[in-house]
N, C-alpha and C positions, 0 to 999 in steps of 0.2 A: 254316632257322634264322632266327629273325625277332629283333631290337630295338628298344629301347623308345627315341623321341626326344621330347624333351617341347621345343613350340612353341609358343610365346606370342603371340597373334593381336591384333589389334583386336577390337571389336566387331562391326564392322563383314565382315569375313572371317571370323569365326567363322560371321556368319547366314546369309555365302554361301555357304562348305561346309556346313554344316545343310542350305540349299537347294539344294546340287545331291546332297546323300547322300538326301533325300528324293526329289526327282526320280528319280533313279536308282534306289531300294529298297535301297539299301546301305552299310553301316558307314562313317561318315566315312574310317577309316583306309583303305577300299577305294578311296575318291576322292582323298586323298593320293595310294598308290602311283600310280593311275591318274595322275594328274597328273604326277606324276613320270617316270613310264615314258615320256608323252606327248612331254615335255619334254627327255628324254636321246635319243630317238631322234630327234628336229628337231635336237641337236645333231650324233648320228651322219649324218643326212641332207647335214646344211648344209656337213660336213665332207667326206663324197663330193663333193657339189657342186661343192666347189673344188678337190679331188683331179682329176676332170675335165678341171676348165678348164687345171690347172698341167700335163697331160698334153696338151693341146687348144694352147695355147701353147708344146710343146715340137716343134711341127714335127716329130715321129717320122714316117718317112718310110710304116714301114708298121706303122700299128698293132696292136695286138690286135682279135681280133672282139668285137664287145658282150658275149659271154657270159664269153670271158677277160676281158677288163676289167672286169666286173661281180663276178668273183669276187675278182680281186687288191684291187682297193678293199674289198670285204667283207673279205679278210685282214687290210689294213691299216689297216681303221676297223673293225672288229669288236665286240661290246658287250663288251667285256672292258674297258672302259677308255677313261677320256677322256686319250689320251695323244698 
């Protein structure tokens, strides 16, 4: 299901998405999502990152192994939601 958002740009940002939809061969609205996408997953990222550290700073005597820890953070930062 897709929807329509209508954004109101500079001039100036309009000519540089033009110039990266050409660069790329594809529909401006394909370099929004893209951009988008790029941008929600640096936040999913950033936020493991310090799900880590607050586990790294809790002194647990014996942790999980990288691949359970890798999964529980994926449960708890999952793209379901910036929550």
């Amino acid at each position: 299901m897709t929807s329509r958002l209508d954004v109101r740009l500079e001039v100036e940002h309009r000519r540089r998405l033009e110039e990266l939809a050409r660069d790329r061969g594809v529909p401006i609205s394909e370099v929004v999502r893209s951009l988008i996408d790029g941008a929600y997953e640096g936040v999913l990222r950033e936020r493991r990152r310090q799900a880590a550290e607050h586990l790294t700073r809790m002194n647990i005597e014996d942790p999980p192994d990288p691949e359970s820890l890798s999964r529980q953070l994926e449960e708890a930062h999952e793209p379901g939601g910036l929550h």
